[in-house]
C-alpha positions as CSV (number, residue, x, y, z in Angstrom):
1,X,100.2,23.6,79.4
2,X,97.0,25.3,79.4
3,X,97.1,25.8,75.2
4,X,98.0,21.9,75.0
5,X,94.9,21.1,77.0
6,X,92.6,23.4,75.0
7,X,94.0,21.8,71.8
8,X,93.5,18.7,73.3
9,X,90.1,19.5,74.5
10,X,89.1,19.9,70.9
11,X,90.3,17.2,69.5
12,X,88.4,15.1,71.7
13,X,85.3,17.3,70.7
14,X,85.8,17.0,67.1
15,X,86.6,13.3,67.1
16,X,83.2,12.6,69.1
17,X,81.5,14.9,66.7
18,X,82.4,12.7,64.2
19,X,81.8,9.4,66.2
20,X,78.4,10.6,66.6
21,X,77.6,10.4,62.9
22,X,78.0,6.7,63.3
23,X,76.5,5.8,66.1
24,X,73.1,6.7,66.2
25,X,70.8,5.5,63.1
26,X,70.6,7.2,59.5
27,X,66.5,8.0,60.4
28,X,66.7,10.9,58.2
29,X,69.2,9.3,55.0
30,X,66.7,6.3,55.2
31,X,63.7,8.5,55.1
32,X,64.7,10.7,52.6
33,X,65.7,7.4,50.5
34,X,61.9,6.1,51.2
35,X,60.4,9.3,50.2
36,X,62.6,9.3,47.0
37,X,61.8,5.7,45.9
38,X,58.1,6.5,46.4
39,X,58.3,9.8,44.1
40,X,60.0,7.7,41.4
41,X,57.3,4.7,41.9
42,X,54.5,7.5,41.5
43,X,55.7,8.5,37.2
44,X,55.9,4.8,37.0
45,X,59.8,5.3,37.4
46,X,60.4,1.0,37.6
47,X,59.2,1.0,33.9
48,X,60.8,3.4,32.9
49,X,64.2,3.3,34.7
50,X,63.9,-0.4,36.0
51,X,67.8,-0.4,36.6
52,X,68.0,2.7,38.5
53,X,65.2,1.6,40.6
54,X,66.0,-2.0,41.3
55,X,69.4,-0.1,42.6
56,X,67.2,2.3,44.6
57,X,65.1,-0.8,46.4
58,X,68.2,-3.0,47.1
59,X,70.6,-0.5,49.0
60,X,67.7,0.4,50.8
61,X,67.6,-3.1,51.5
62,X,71.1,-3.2,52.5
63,X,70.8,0.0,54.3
64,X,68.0,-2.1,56.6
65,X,70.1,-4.8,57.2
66,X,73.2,-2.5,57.9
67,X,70.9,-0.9,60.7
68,X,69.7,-4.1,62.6
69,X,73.7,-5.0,62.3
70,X,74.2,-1.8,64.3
71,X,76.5,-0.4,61.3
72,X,75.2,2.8,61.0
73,X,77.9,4.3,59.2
74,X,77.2,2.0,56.3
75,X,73.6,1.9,56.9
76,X,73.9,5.8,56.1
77,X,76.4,5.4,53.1
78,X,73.5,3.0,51.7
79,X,70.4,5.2,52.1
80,X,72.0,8.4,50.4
81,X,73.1,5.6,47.3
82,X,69.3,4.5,47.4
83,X,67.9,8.2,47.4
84,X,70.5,8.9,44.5
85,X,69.5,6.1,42.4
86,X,65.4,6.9,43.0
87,X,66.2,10.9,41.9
88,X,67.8,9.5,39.0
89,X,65.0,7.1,38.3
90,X,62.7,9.8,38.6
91,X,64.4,11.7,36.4
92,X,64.9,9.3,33.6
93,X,60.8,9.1,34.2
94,X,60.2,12.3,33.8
95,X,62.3,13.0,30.3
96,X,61.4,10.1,29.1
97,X,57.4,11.3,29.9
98,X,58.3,14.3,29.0
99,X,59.4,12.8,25.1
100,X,56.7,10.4,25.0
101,X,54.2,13.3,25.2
102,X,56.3,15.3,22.7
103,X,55.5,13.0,20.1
């Protein structure tokens, strides 16, 4: 009886743990994605990668509106996409700086 409560116990523990992800606000995935878009913005990353960046700027978008609809789980899932899409931006920046000077 006493193992059974134990497991139990930790069921309950993990399955908050994992509530908890979605229940308080992405501050840190939607910072992070800010930060990113702003790095990418700084090599001129919307001329150079306009696709990746336009992503960037509207899951962020969608990210915000996710968090005012108290959907933190998707609001999270939407502000790592938007920091993904602004590394790659920056990236694509940065080679293709990185050929233009080449030449």
């Amino acid at each position: 009886m006493q193992k059974h409560l134990s497991h139990m116990f930790s069921l309950i523990l993990l399955a908050l743990s994992v509530m908890s992800c979605s229940i308080s606000p992405p501050v840190q995935e939607m910072s992070d994605a800010r930060q990113a878009i702003t790095a990418a913005e700084v090599v001129d990353a919307s001329e150079h990668a306009p696709t990746q960046m336009g992503n960037a700027r509207r899951f962020l978008e969608e990210a915000e509106a996710h968090i005012k609809q108290q959907q933190y789980g998707l609001a999270r899932s939407m502000a790592r996409i938007a920091k993904n899409s602004a590394v790659e931006a920056l990236e694509v920046s940065q080679a293709t700086g990185n050929s233009a000077e080449e030449n």
